[in-house]
N, C-alpha and C positions, 0 to 999 in steps of 0.2 A: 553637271546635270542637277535639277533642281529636286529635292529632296519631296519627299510625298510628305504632305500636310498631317499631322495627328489624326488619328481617326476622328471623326466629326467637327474637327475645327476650320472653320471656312479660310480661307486665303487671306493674307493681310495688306494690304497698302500703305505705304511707309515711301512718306515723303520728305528729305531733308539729309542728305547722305554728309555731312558734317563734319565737325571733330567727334561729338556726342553721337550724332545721329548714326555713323558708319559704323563705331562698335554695339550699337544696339541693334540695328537691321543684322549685320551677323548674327548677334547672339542668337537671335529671331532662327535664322538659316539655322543653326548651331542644333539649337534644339528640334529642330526635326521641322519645322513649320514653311510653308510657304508664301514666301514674302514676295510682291511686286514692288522694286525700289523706283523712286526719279527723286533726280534732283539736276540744278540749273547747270551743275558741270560733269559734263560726260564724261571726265575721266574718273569721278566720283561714280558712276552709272556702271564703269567698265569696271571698277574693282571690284564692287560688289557682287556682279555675274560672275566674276574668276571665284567667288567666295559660294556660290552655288544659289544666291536669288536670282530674279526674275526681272528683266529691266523694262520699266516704262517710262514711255515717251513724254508721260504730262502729269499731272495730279489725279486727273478723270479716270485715263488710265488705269494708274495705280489704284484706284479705286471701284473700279467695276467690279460688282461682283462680289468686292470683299465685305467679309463678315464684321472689319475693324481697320480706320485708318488710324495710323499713327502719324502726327506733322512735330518735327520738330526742326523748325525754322528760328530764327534771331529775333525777327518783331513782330505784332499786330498786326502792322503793315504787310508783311509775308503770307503769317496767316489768312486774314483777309482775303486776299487774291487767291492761294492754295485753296481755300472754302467754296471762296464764293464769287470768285473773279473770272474773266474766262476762261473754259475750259477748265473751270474750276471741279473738286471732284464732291461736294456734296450733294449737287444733282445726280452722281451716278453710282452712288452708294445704295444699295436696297432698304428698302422699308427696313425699319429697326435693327440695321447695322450703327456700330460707335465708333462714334469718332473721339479720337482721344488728343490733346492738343497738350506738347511737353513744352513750348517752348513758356519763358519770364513775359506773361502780361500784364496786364491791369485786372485786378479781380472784378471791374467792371465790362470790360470788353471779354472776360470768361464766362459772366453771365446772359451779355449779351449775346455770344454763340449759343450759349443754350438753345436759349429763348428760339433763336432761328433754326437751328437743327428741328426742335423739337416738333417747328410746324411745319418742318418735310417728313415725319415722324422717324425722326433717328434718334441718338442717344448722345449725351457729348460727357468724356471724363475730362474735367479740369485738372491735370494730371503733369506740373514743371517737374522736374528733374534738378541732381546732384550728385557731386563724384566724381566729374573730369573723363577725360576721353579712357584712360587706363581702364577704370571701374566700368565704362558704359561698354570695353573690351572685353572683357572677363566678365560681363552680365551680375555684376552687382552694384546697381546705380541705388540712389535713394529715388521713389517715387513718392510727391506730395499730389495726392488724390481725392476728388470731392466729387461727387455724380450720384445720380440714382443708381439702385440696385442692378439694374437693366444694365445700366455702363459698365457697372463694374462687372458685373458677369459675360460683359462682351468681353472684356479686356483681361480676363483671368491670365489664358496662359499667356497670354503675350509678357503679362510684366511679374512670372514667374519665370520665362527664360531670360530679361531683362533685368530684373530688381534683385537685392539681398535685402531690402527693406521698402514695403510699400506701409503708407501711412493713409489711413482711413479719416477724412476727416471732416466730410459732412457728405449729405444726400443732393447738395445741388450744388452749381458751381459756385466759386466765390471762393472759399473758406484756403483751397489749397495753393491758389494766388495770391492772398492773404501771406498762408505763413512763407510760401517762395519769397515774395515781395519782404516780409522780415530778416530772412536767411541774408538775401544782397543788402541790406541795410548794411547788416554787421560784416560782410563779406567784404564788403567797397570800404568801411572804415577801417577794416584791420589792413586792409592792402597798402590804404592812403597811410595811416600810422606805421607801419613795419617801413615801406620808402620813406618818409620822413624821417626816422630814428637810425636806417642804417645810411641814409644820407649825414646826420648829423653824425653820428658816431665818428662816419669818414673822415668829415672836415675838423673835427674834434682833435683827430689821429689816433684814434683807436686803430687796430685793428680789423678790418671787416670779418677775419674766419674767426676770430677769437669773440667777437662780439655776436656772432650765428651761437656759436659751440655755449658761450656761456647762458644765453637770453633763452636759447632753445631748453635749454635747461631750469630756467627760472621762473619767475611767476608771472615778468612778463611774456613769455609764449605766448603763444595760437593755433590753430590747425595752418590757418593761414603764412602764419609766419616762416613755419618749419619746412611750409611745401615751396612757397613763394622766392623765399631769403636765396637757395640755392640760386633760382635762377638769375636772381642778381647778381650774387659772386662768380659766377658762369659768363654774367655778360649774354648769357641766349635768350633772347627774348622771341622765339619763334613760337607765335600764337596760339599757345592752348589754349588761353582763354583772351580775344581780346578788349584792348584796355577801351575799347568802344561800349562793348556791352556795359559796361559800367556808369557809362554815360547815359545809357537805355535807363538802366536796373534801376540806379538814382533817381532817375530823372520818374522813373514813377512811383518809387519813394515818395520822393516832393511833391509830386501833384496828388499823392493819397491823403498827402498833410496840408497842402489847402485846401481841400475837398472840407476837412477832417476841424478844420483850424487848430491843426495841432501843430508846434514848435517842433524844428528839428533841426536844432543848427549842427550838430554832429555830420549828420548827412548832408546836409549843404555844403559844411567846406568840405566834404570828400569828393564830390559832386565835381566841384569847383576845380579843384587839381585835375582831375580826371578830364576835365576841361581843356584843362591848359595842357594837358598831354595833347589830345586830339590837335588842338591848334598848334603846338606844335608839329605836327604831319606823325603824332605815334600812335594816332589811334588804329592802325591795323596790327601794331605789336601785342607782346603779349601782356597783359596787364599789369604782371610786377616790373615791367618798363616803365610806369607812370614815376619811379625813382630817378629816372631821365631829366622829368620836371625840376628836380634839388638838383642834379649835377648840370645841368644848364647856366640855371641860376647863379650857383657856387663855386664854379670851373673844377668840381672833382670827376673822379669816375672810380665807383666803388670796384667795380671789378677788376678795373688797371692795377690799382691802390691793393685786392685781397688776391692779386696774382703775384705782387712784387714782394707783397708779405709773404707768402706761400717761399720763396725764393729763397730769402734771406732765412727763414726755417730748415 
């Protein structure tokens, strides 16, 4: 049964039931609020009901009505269609409800929603996310947010039962696809250097748990490395994050630095592996699989190599 709505807060639409997307629509449920979910795979649609929202059949749907859509979809592409495609739901959103858009775009295609929300007079929060499915679980994701006052006060509580950290960072879109678009810079390169280094360490003959235990220790570390390195020595590469989006995230990296004619060859060779993952057939894996790319190359397998160690311990 679906929970009654906070006093005065209108109903939400939330489209995108995900990795990220399905522990934040909970949260949503969690905190008292009532959420209309859809998304492309009904059995994403069916959990979420057993979780106490509300299921809708399309994006329009989910958004009739509501006082604030939430979309968090993979591309532009998605978005796009979700908005403004058919049966899209920005036609059936009311006069000066917000639309709030979490997924990695282009801070130019963030402004560009604006601009067109605005002349159906709606509100738009340029509004990506961070945290991983765990934290979007337990409703403490990072939100990077840039909108008029108007948005953000549509989207108060929503990313109060969502967020442990919402970041203010300008009055119109742009600015928080901006810093999202920095964040995957450094994200894709610590990914790409942690598999290259515990690829080499492999063939080296290091130790792979020994070379986790000491580096996670060291000054080489990361956020990255510490979360990531695990699922290499696991061998599980079951998609928290895939090694595809990477390929997205980059890739508009790169094209903000031609725009920009700014150098970035950092990002390009991360870009590039991430690459050679995908064509290898891994880009539906999970992203610290792109280590795949070195043991192909090299004929090691770091996890065989930090189980048989494990062993001999």
């Amino acid at each position: 049964m679906v929970k009654e709505s906070r006093k005065g807060t209108p109903a939400i639409g939330f489209v995108g039931l995900g990795a990220m997307g399905a522990g934040m629509a909970a949260s949503l449920v969690k905190a008292g609020l009532h959420v209309r979910g859809c998304d492309t795979r009904a059995e994403a649609v069916a959990t979420f009901k057993k979780q106490g929202g509300t299921a809708a059949k399309s994006p329009a749907e989910a958004a009739r009505g509501a006082g604030l859509l939430i979309v968090v979809v993979v591309n532009a592409e998605q978005a796009e269609a979700v908005l403004f495609g058919d049966g899209g739901a920005a036609d059936a959103l009311a006069p000066g409800a917000t639309a709030m858009l979490c997924s990695t775009v282009a801070p130019d295609f963030a402004r560009g929603v604006e601009a067109r929300l605005k002349a159906r007079k709606l509100h738009f929060l340029d509004a990506p996310i961070s945290g991983g499915a765990a934290r979007a679980r337990a409703g403490t994701i990072t939100i990077m947010a840039s909108g008029s006052a108007k948005a953000f006060a549509g989207a108060e509580a929503a990313m109060e039962a969502m967020a442990e950290k919402v970041y203010r960072l300008g009055t119109e879109a742009g600015p928080a696809s901006t810093v999202k678009m920095i964040n995957q810079l450094l994200a894709g390169v610590h990914i790409a250097a942690l598999a290259e280094a515990m690829a080499l360490g492999t063939k080296a003959g290091a130790d792979p748990n020994a070379l986790f235990e000491v580096i996670s220790n060291s000054a080489g570390s990361s956020w990255m490395f510490n979360n990531r390195v695990p699922h290499i020595l696991a061998g599980d590469y079951t998609p928290l994050s895939a090694l595809d989006i990477f390929v997205k995230d980059l890739g508009i990296v790169l094209d903000s630095g031609r725009r920009l004619k700014f150098p970035l060859p950092l990002a390009a060779a991360a870009h590039q592996i991430f690459m050679m993952g995908t064509a290898a057939g891994l880009g539906g894996e999970d992203d610290s699989g792109v280590v795949r790319v070195y043991e192909k190359m090299t004929g090691i397998d770091v996890a065989a190599t930090a189980k048989a160690r494990r062993g001999k311990g």
